[in-house]
N, C-alpha and C positions, 0 to 999 in steps of 0.2 A: 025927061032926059037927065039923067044921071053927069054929073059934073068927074073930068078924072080921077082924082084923088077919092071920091066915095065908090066911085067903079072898081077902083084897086083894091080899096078894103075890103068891100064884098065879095072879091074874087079869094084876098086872101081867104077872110073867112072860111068863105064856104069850101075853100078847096082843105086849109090845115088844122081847119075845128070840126068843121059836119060831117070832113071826110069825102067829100063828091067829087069826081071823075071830072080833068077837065071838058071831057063832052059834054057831062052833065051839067054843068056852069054855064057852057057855051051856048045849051039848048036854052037852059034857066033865066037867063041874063039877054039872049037877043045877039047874042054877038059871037065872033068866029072862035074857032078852038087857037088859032094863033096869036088872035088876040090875050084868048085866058092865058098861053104861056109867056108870052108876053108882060104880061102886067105881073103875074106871079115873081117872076128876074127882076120887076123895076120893083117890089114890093120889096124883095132882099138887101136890091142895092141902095133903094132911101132908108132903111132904116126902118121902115112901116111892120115887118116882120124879120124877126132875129132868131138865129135856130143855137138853142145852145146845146152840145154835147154833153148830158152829165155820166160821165167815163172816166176813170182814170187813164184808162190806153190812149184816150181821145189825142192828147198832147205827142203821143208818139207817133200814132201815126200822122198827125200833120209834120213832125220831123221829118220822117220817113219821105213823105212827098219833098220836102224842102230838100234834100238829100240830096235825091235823084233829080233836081232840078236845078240846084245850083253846082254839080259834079259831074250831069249829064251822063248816071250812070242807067242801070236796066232795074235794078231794084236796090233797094234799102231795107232793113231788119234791124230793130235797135230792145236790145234784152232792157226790164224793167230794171234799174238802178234800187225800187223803193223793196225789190225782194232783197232778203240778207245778203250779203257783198258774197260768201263763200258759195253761192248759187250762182252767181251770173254767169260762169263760164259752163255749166249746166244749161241753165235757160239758152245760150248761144249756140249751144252743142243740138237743142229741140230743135233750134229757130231753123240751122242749119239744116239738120237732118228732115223736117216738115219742106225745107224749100225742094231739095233734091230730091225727096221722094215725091212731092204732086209733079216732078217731070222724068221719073227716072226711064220712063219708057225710050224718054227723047232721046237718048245716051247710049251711045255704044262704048267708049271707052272715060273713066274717070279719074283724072290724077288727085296724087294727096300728098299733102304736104306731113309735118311733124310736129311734136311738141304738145305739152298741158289740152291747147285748145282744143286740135286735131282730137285730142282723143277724149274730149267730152260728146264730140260729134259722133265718133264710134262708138262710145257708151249708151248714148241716145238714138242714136238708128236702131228702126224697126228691122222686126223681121218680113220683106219682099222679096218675092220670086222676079231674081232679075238676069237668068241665066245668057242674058245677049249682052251683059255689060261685063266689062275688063278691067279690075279695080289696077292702076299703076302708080308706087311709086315714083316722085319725084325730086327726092334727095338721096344719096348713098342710105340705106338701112342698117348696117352689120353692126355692131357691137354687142358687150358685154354685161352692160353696167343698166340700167334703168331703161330694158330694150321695152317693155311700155309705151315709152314715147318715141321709139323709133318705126321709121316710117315702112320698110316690112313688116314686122308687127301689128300695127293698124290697118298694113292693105286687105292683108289675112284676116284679121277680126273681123272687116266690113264683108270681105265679101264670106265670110260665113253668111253673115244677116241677110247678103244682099244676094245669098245665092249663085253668087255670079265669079266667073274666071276670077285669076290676077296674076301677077308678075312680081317680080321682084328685082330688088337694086341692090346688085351685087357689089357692094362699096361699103367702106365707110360714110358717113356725112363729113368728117373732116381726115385725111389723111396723116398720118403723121409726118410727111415729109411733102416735097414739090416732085421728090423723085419718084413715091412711094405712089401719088395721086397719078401720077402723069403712066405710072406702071399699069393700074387698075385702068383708065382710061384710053389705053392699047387694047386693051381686050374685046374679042366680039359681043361677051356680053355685056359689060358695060356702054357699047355704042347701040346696043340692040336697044336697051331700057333706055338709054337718054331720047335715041329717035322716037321710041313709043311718047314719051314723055312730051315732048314738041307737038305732038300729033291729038293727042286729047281733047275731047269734045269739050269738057270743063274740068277746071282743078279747083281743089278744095284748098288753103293757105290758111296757116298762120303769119303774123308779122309780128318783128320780133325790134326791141331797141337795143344794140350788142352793148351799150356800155350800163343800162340800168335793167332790162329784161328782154332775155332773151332763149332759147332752147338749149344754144350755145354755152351760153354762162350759166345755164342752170345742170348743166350736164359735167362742168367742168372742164368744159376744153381748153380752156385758155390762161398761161400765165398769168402773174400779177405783169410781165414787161409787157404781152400780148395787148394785155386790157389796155398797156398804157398806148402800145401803140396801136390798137383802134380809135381811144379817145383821142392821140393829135391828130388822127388823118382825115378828121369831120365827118365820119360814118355816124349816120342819126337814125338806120334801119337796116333791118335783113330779114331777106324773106329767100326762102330756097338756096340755091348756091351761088347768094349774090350778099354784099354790105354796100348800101346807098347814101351819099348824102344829101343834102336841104332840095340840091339843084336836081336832084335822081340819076345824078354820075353814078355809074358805079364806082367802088372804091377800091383800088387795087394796091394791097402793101401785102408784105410775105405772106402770112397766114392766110389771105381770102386765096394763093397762091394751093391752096390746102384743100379747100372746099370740093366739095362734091354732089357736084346735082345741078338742074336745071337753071340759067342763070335769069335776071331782071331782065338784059334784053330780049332773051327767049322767050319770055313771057309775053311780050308786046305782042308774038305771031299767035299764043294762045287762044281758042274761037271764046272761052269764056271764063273769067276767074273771080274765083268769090274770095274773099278773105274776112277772115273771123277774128276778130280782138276785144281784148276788155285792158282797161287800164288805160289811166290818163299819159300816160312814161310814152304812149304811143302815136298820140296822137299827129306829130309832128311828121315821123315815118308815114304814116296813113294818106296824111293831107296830101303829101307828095306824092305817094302812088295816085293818088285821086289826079291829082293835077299831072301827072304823065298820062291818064288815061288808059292804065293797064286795070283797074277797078271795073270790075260788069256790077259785080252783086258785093254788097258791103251789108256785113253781122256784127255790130258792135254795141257796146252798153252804151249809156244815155249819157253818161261821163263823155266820151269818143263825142259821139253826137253833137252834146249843147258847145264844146270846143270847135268844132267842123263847121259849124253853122256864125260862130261870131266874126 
């Protein structure tokens, strides 16, 4: 009769050295298949067998789980830090484009946001045949100046790739006036594109910090007085046509008075939103939307991550 502790090791053995089937143990050994699984769990948990991952990715994705577990989100994606820092908005744009395409069938309509990230994710989408999807966006698109990262722009590039309809937002992203926003916002097509935009099966985001990086500031919208008055009004993020602070109030002073497009609390009735960030300047913004539970699916570098996690 075999004493427990030599039962255990032989069960290890045989099952992660020889290779044997736990039926094959269980026939070998005299004893039930639940007991093999059994002993196998208490082998891990004394310490009798130790499994080490030799991975680099291995650390991420135990992130990844941690993620989605202390955030209680639906998934997590975190780009390698240790590729060259000019890539990771690259690799974000893969990770992105690999998660929506293994579901794109799922989808009838897609919203999208703007800016740098947004459009490493269009740069890196395949080409899919996805003629029953609706690419929408969901900030004003129109300008001049670095229309690239504007979110008509982007809707149109994807759905070349994706084959698929789209719409467009007939706006500015910031208007020049409260008169001038409140004018385009009369219109039936700007109420037609915001309803669609509400309505989205999932959107795509970027998030943004307005006073050290953001679409906003990188486009030049805003005064040196503007900046100063974002930075006293405690705005720490902006994502679409909203500026948030610590608590996830939105933030309302003249300028967000300007904005165009889908707001934060609109966001909360959205069925599912991903958001894409790199840069630690974000972290604070991020954590927040995490903790409003407007986050399904979070893309961000390993910087975001090991911050989210302490």
């Amino acid at each position: 009769m075999y004493n427990r502790d030599s039962l255990i090791v032989q069960v290890a053995t045989l099952y992660y050295k020889e290779k044997l089937t736990q039926a094959t143990i269980a026939k070998r050994l005299h004893i039930s298949r639940p007991t093999v699984s059994q002993m196998l769990n208490e082998a891990k948990e004394r310490g009798i067998v130790t499994i080490t991952i030799h991975h680099p990715d291995s650390n991420l994705y135990s992130q990844q789980f941690s993620l989605i577990e202390k955030y209680n989100i639906s998934t997590a994606h975190i780009a390698n830090n240790g590729s060259n820092s000019n890539n990771i908005k690259k690799e974000l744009g893969q990770l992105c484009a690999q998660y929506i395409e293994s579901r794109i069938n799922e989808f009838n309509t897609l919203g999208l946001g703007w800016g740098s990230t947004i459009l490493e994710y269009v740069n890196e989408a395949n080409y899919v045949d996805s003629d029953s999807l609706e690419i929408i966006p969901l900030i004003g698109g129109i300008g001049i100046q670095d229309t690239h990262y504007h979110s008509n722009h982007l809707a149109f590039r994807l759905s070349e790739k994706y084959n698929s309809k789209v719409s467009y937002f007939y706006a500015p992203a910031i208007a020049e006036s409260k008169e001038v926003r409140d004018l385009f916002a009369s219109t039936a097509l700007y109420q037609d594109i915001y309803k669609k935009g509400l309505e989205v099966d999932i959107a795509v985001l970027g998030v943004g910090n307005p006073i050290e990086s953001s679409t906003y500031k990188i486009l030049g919208y805003f005064t040196k007085e503007e900046e100063d008055e974002i930075r006293n009004s405690g705005a720490i993020g902006d994502i679409v046509g909203s500026f948030f602070n610590e608590a996830g109030d939105s933030v309302y002073i003249p300028v967000t008075e300007r904005m165009m497009g889908i707001t934060l609390n609109d966001l909360r009735n959205v069925k599912e939103v991903i958001v894409i960030a790199s840069g630690k300047e974000k972290v604070q913004s991020i954590r927040t939307l995490l903790n409003m539970g407007v986050v399904d699916h979070l893309i961000i570098d390993q910087e975001i991550s090991d911050a989210l996690l302490n």
